[in-house]
KOLTI-400894 format. One record per residue (C-alpha): residue number from 1; y, x, z. Coordinates in nm, 2 decimals, padded with zeros to 4 digits. Each point is the difference from the previous one (the first is absolute). Layout:
BEGIN
REC num      Y      X      Z
REC NUM      Y      X      Z
...
//
This chain:
BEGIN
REC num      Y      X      Z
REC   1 -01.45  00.96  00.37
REC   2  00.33 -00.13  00.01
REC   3 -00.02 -00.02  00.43
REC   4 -00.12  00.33 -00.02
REC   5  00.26  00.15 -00.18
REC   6  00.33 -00.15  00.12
REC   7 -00.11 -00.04  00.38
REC   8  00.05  00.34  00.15
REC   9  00.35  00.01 -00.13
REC  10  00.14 -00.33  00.09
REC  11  00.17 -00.17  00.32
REC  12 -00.19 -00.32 -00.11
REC  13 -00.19 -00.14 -00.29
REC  14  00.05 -00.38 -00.07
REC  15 -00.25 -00.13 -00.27
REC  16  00.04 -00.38 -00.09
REC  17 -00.30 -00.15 -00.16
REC  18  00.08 -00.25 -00.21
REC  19 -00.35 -00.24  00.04
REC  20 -00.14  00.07 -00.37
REC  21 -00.31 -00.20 -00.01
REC  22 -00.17  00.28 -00.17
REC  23  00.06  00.24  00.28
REC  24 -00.15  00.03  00.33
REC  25  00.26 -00.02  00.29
REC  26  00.15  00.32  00.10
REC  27 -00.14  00.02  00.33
REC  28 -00.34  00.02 -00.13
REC  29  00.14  00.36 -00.13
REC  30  00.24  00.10  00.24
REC  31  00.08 -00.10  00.38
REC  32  00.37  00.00  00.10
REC  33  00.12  00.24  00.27
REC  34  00.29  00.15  00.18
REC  35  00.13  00.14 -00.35
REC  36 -00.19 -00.26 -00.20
REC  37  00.15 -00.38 -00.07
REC  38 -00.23 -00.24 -00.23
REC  39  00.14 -00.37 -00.08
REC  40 -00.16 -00.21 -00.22
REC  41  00.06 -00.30 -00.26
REC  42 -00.27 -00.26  00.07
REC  43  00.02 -00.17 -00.31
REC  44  00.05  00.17 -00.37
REC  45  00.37 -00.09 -00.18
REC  46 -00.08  00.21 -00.30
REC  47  00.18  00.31 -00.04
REC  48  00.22  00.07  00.30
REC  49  00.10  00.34  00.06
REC  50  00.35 -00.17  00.06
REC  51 -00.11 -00.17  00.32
REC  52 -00.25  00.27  00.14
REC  53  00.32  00.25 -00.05
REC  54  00.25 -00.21  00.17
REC  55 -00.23 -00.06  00.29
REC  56 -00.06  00.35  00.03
REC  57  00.37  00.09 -00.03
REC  58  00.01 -00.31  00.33
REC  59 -00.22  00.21  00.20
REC  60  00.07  00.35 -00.02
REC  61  00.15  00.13  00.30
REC  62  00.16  00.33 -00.15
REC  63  00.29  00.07 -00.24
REC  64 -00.14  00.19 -00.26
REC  65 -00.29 -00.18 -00.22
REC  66 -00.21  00.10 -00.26
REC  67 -00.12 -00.27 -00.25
REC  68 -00.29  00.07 -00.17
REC  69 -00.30 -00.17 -00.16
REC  70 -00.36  00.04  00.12
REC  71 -00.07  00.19 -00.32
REC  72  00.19  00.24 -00.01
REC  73  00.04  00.37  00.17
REC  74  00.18  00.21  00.11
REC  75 -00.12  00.34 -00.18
REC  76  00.14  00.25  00.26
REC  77  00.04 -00.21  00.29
REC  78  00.09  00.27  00.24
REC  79  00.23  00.10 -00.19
REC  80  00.12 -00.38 -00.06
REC  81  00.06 -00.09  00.35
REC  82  00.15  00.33  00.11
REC  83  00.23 -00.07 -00.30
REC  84  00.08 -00.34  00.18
REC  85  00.05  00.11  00.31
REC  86  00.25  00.31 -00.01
REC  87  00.24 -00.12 -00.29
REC  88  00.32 -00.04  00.19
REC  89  00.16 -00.13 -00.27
REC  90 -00.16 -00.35 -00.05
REC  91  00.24 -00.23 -00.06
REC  92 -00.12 -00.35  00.12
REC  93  00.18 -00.22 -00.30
REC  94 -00.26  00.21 -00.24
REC  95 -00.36 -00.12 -00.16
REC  96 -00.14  00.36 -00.02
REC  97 -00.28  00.00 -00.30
REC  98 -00.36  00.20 -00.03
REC  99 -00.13  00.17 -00.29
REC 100 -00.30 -00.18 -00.14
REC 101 -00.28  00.16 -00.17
REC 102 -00.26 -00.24 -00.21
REC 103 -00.32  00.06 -00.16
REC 104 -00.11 -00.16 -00.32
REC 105  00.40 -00.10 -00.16
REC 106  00.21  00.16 -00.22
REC 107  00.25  00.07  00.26
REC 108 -00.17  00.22  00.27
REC 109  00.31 -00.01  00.16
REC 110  00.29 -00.20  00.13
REC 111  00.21 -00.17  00.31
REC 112 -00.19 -00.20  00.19
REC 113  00.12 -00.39  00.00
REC 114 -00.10 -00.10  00.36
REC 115 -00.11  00.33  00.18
REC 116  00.31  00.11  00.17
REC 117  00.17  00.11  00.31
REC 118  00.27 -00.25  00.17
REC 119  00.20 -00.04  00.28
REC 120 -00.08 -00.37  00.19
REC 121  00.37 -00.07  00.00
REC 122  00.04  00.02 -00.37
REC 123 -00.31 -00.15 -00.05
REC 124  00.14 -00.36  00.13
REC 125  00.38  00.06 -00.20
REC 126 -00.21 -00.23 -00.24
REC 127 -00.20 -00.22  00.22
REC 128 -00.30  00.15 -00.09
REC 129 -00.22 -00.07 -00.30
REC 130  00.05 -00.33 -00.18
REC 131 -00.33 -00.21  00.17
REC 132  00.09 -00.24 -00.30
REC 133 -00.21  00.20 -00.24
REC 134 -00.35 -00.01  00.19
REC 135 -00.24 -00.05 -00.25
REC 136  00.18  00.19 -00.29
REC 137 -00.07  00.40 -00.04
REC 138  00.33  00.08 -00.05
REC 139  00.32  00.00  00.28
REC 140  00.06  00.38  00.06
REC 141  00.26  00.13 -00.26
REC 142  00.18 -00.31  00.12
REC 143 -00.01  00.02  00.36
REC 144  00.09  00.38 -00.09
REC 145  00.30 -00.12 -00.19
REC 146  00.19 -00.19  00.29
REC 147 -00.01  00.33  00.27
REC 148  00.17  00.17 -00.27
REC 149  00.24 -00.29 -00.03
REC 150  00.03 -00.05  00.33
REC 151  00.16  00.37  00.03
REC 152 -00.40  00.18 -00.01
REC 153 -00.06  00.32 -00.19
REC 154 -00.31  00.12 -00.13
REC 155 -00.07  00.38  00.00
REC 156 -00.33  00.11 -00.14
REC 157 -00.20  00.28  00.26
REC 158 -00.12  00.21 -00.27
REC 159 -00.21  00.22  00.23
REC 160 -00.18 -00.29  00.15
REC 161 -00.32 -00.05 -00.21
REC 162 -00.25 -00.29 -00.01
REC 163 -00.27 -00.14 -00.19
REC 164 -00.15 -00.30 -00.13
REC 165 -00.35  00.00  00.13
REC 166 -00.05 -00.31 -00.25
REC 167  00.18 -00.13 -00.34
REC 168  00.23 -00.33  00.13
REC 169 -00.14 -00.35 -00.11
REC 170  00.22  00.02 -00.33
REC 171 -00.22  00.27 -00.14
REC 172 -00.33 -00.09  00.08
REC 173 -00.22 -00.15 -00.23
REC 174  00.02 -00.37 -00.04
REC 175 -00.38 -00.07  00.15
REC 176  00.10  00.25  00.28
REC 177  00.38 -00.12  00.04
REC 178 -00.17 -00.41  00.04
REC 179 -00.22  00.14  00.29
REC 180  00.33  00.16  00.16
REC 181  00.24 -00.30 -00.04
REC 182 -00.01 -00.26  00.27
REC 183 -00.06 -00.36 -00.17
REC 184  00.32 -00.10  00.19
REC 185  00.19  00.24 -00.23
REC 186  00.28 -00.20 -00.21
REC 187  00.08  00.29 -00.23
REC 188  00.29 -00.17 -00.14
REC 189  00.39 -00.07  00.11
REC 190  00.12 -00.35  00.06
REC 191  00.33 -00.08 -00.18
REC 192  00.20  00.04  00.32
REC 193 -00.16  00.32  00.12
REC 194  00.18  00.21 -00.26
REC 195  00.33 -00.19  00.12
REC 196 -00.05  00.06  00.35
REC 197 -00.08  00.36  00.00
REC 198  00.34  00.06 -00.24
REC 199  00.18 -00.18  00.25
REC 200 -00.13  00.25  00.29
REC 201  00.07  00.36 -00.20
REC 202  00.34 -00.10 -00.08
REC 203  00.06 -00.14  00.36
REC 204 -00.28  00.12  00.20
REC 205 -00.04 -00.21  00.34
REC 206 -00.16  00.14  00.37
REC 207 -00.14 -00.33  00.11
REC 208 -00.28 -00.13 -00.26
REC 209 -00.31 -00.18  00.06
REC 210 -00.26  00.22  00.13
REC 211 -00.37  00.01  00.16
REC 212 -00.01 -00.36 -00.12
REC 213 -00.38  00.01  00.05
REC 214 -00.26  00.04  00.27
REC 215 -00.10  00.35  00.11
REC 216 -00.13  00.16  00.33
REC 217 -00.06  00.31  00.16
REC 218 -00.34  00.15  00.05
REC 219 -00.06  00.14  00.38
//
């Protein structure tokens, strides 16, 4: 569904899978072509969406990216993508945020955390995610926090809708949210992690360790 979707209106589609034990490999589900680039982790760290979206932020090969999680859709992606493409006015130091719609929570409605449109440049102002919190569900706000600090601006797209085609892991039930969870999972800082991530939003730094695991790409 998600392929199906978002395919027809991109330049390219990079999906990262990031070699859950639970999940088949993506190539049993989709085959890359000339639009489509798979990688792959080969072992599971635990929760990683910090790796998987710096290595898809290594590979893209145009300016403009949208980041967005495997469940969730656009609602009106013509009107999406067209939206994308003809606004003149993008500014390239900007994080532009999605509406997101939910089912089941008391707030149907809200800014998406990490479903957004950025330029590649900005992107890297903060060296990417911080690949130091693999294995803790948590890393966004604070990545988020050091564009901003490192001269970013965020400017929510109120016309661009999306929904979540599932509730995250936080609001599942606990039998349901055990199955998700990898056992890798930490779930917990360790007392420098708070430190370290101060440290970067009040002086945010473009060189950091990243990709500091094994991946490959599917042909």
């Amino acid at each position: 569904m998600f392929v199906e979707t978002n395919l027809p209106h991109v330049d390219e589609l990079i999906i990262v899978d990031d070699g859950s034990k639970e999940s088949l490999s993506i190539d049993k589900v989709i085959k890359p072509s000339d639009k489509i680039k798979l990688f792959r982790l080969p072992v599971d760290l635990g929760f990683n969406s910090h790796g998987c979206r710096n290595l898809a932020m290594t590979k893209v090969t145009n300016d403009w990216v949208v980041m967005i999680d495997i469940d969730r859709q656009f609602i009106d992606p013509n009107y999406a993508y067209c939206i994308f493409r003809n606004k003149s006015n993008l500014r390239k130091d900007t994080r532009y945020r999605f509406v997101m719609h939910t089912e089941g929570l008391r707030d149907k409605m809200h800014y998406s955390v990490n479903d957004f449109l950025i330029h590649k440049d900005h992107f890297f102002t903060a060296g990417g995610y911080d690949e130091e919190l693999v294995g803790i569900r948590a890393g966004d706000r604070e990545y988020f926090k050091q564009l901003v600090s490192a001269g970013g601006r965020e400017v929510p797209l109120h016309d661009i809708d999306i929904i979540m085609v599932r509730l995250c892991t936080y609001y599942q039930n606990d039998l349901l949210k055990e199955r998700i969870k990898s056992p890798n999972d930490i779930g917990f800082f360790s007392n420098a992690l708070p430190r370290l991530l101060k440290e970067r939003i009040a002086n945010p730094v473009t060189k950091k360790p990243i990709l500091q695991f094994d991946w490959f790409e599917i042909t």
